[in-house]
C-alpha positions as CSV (number, residue, x, y, z in Angstrom):
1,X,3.2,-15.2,-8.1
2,X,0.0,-16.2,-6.5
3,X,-1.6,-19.5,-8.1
4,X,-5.3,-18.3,-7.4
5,X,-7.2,-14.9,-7.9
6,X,-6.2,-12.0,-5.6
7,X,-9.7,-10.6,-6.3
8,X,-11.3,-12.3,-4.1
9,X,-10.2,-9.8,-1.0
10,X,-11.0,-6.7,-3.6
11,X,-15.1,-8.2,-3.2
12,X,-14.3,-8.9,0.4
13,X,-13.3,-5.0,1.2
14,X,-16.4,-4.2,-1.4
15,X,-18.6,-6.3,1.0
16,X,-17.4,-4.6,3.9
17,X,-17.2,-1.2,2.8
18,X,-21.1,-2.0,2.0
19,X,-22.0,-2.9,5.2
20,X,-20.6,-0.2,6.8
21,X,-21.7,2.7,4.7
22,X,-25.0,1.2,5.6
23,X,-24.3,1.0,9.2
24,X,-22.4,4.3,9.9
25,X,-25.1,6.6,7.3
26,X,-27.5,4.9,9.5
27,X,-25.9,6.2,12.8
28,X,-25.6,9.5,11.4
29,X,-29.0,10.1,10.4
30,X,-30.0,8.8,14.2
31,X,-27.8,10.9,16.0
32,X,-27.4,14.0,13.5
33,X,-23.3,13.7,14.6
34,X,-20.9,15.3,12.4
35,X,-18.3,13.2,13.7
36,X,-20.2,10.4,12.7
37,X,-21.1,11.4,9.4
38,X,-17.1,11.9,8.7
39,X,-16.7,8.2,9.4
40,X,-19.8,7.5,7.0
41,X,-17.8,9.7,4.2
42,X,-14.5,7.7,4.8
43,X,-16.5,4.7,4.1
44,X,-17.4,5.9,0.7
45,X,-14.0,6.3,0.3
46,X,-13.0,2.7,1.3
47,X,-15.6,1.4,-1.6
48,X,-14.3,3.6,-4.3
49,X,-10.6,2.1,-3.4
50,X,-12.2,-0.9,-3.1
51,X,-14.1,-0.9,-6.7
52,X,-10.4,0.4,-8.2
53,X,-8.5,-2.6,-6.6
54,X,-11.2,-4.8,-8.2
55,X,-10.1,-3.5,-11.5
56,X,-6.1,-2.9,-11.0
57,X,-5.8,-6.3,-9.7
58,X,-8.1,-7.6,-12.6
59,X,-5.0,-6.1,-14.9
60,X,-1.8,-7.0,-12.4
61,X,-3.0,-10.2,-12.9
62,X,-2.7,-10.4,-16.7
63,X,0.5,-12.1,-18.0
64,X,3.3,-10.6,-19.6
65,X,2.5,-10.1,-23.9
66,X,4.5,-8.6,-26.6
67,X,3.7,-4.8,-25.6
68,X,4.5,-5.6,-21.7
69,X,7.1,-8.2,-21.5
70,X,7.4,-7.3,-18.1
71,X,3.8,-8.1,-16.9
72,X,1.2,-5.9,-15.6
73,X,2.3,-5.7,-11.7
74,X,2.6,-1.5,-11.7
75,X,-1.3,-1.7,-12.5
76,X,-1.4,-1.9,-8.8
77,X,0.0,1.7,-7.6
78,X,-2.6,3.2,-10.0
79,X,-5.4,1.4,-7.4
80,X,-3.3,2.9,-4.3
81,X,-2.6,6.1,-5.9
82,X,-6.0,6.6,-6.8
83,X,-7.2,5.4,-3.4
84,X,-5.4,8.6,-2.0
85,X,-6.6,11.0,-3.9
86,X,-9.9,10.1,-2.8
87,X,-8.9,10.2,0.9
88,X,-7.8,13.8,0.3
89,X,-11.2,14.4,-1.4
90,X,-13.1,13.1,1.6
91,X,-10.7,15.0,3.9
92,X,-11.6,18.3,2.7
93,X,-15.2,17.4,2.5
94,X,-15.3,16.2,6.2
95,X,-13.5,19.7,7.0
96,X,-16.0,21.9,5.1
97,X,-19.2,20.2,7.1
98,X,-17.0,20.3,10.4
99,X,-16.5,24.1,10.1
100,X,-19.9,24.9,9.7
101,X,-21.5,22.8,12.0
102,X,-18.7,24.7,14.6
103,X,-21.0,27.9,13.2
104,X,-24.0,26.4,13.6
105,X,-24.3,23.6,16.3
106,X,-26.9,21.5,16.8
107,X,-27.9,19.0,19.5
108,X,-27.4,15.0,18.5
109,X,-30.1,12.8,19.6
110,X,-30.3,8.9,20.5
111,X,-26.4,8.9,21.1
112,X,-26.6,5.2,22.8
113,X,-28.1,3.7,19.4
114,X,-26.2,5.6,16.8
115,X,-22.8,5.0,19.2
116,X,-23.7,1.0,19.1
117,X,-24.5,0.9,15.4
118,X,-20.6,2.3,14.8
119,X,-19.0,0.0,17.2
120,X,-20.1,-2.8,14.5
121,X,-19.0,-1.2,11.5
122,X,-15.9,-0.6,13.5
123,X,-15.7,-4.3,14.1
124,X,-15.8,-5.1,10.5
125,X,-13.7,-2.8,9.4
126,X,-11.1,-4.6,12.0
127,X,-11.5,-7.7,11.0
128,X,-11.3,-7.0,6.8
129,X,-8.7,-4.7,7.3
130,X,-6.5,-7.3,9.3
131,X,-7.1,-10.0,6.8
132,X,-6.1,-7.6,3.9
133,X,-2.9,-6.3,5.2
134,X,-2.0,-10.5,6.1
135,X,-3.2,-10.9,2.5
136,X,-1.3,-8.4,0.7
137,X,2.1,-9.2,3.2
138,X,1.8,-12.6,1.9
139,X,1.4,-12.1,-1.8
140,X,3.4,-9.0,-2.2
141,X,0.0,-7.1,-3.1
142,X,0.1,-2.7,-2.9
143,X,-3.4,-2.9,-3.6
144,X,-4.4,-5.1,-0.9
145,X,-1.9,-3.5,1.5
146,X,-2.8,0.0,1.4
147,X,-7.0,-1.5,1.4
148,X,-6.0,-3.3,4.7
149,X,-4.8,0.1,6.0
150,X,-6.9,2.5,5.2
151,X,-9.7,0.2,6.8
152,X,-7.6,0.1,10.0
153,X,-7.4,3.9,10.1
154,X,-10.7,4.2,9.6
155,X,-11.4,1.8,12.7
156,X,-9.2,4.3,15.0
157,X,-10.8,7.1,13.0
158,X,-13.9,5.3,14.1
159,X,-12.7,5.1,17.5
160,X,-12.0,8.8,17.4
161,X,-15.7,9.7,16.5
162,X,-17.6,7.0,19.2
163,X,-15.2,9.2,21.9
164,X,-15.7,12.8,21.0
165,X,-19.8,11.7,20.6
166,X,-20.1,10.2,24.2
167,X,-18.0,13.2,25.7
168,X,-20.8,15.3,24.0
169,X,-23.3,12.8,25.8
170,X,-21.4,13.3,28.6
171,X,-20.5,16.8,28.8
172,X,-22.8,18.6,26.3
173,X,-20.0,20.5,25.0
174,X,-21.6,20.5,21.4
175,X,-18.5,21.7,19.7
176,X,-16.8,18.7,20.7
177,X,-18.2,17.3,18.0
178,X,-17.4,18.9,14.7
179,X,-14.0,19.9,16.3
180,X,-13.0,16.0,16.6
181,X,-14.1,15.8,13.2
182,X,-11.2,18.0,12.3
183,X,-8.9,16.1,13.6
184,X,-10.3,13.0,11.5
185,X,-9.9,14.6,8.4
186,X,-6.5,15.7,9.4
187,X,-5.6,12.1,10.0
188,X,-7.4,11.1,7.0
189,X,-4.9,13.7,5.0
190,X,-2.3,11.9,6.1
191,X,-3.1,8.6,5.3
192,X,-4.0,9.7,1.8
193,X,-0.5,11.3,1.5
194,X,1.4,8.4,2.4
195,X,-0.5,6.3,0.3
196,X,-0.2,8.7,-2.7
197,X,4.1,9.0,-1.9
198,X,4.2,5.4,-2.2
199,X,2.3,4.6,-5.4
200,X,4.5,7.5,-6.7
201,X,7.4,6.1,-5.9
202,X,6.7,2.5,-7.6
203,X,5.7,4.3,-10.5
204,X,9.0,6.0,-10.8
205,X,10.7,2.7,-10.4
206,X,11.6,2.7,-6.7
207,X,14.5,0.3,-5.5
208,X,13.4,-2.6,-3.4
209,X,12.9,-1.0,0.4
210,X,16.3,-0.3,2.4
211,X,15.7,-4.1,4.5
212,X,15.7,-6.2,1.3
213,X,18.6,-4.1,-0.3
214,X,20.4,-5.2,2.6
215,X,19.8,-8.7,2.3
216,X,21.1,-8.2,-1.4
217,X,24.2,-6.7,-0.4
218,X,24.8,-8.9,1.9
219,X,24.6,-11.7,-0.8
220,X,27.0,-9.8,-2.9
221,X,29.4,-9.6,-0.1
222,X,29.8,-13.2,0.4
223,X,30.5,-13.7,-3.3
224,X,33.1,-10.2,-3.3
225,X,35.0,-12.5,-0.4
226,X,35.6,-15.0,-2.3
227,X,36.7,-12.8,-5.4
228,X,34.1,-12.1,-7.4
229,X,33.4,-8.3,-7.9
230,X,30.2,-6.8,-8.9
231,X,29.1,-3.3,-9.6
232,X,26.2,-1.1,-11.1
233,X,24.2,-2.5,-8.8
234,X,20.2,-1.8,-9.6
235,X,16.8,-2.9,-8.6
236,X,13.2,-1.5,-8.6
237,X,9.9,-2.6,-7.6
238,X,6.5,-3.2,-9.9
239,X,3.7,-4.3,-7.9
240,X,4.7,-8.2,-6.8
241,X,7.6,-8.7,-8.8
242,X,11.3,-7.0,-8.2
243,X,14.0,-6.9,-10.6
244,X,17.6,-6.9,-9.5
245,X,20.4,-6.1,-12.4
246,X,24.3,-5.5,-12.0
247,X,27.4,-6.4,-13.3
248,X,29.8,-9.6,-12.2
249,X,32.9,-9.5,-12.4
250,X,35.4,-12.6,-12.6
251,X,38.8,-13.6,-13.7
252,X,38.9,-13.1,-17.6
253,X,40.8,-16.6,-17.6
254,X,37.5,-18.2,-16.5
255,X,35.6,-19.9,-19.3
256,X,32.4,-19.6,-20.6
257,X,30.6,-22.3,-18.8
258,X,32.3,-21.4,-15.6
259,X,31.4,-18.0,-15.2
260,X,27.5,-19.3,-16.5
261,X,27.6,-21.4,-13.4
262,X,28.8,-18.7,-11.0
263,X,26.0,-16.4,-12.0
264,X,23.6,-19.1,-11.9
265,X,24.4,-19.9,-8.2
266,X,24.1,-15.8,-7.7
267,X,21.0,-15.6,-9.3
268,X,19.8,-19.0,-6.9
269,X,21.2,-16.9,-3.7
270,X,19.5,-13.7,-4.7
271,X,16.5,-15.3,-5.3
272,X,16.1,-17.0,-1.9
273,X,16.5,-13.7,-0.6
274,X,14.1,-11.9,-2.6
275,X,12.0,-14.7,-4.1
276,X,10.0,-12.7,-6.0
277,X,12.9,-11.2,-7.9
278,X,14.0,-11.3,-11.7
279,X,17.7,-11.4,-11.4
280,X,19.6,-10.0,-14.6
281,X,23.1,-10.5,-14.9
282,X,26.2,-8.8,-17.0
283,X,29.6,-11.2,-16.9
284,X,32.8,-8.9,-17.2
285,X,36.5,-10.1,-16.9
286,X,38.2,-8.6,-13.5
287,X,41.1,-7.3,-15.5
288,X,40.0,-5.4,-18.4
289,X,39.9,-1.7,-17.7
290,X,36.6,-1.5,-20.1
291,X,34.7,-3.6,-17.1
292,X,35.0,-0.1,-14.8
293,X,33.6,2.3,-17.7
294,X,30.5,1.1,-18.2
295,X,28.4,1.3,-15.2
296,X,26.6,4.3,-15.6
297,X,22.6,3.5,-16.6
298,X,23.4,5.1,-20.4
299,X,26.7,3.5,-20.6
């Protein structure tokens, strides 16, 4: 676990979704662009996630008590689940304004100023989003992870906007407009839907993802060549942490101390694969038939 505050990159993504709600509502209202007010919207989205983060990693960061011996890590897909149901909220909303400005267009005016305006927010955006998506990497963090993306999408929804405006500078093809603002809320859906399959799946107690569970295996493996079985072989994710849990199995003539050691050295091996694991172990002698009948999950 992380010896200092994660909160510190939830006010960071606060701060920048500030600035850039100013600076895109600004380049709306300049240039009257749909398109431009969609990134404005997404923005609002990006300081609601932001504000929930705050508060999810507020509780993630609690330590374990006698009602949640576990800690408080799956705090953190309520922030990323949350976070995409409010993309799919703006989505729709971007959609609605898109469809009627395709009804009823309009011209956009000072298209140099409001076009320069968004470049910067798009800049910030970069740079937070990149530091989020190191910081949550680092420190195991869904919150901060799925931040640090949706700030990235926003900078090539961003992207998006500033190139459909200055064809409609350059063309005058006013549909242009509102029709690229469809396709941002269609991206926009998307993120949201990832984003809400993920936190969905670490609420329902996920297993660790397939690259990690490889690493485990492999582990195992080395240990199985050398004799010692293992089966019922689980693990799910909650936030930061991992658990891992299975069965070993040695030779029943082993002692007590000896087989402690062997899982002991496991659990060290595991670990250095998946550092932020909690290993649990069940010792069962190789040769008694019982060992093979309890491996189901309600055994």
């Amino acid at each position: 676990m992380t010896s200092f505050s994660l909160k510190r990159y939830a006010w960071l993504s606060i701060g920048a979704a500030l600035a850039t709600i100013g600076l895109k509502g600004s380049a709306w209202l300049i240039t009257g662009s749909v398109g431009l007010l969609s990134d404005a919207l997404e923005s609002l989205v990006n300081l609601a996630g932001a504000g929930m983060a705050l508060a999810m990693l507020s509780i993630a960061e609690r330590p374990e008590d006698e009602g949640h011996a576990f800690g408080h890590g799956k705090a953190e897909y309520f922030s990323s689940g949350f976070e995409g149901l409010l993309i799919l909220v703006a989505a729709a909303a971007i959609a609605l304004t898109a469809v009627e400005r395709l009804l009823n267009p309009q011209p956009l005016e000072q298209l140099g100023v409001g076009l320069a305006v968004s470049v910067v927010a798009a800049l910030i955006n970069l740079a937070v989003g990149r530091v989020l998506l190191r910081a949550g990497s680092r420190y195991r963090s869904i919150t901060l992870e799925a931040d640090g993306q949706h700030l990235l999408t926003d900078v090539w929804t961003s992207i998006g906007v500033i190139a459909g405006v200055g064809a409609v500078a350059l063309t005058g093809w006013l549909w242009l407009d509102p029709t690229l603002a469809l396709l941002v809320a269609a991206n926009i859906v998307w993120t949201g839907w990832g984003l809400l399959r993920r936190s969905t799946s670490g609420l329902m107690d996920g297993g660790v993802p397939p690259e990690q569970h490889a690493r485990l295996v492999a582990v195992l493996e080395r240990y199985r060549a050398l004799g010692i079985d293992y089966h019922a072989l689980r693990t799910r994710e909650a936030g930061a942490r991992s658990f891992v849990s299975l069965h070993v199995l040695v030779p029943g003539a082993w002692t007590v101390a000896r087989g402690h050691q062997l899982v002991e050295e496991l659990d060290r091996d595991i670990r250095h694969e998946l550092p932020h694991a909690t290993v649990f172990t069940h010792l069962e002698p190789l040769e008694d038939p019982a060992s093979q009948e309890d491996i189901g999950l309600d055994r």
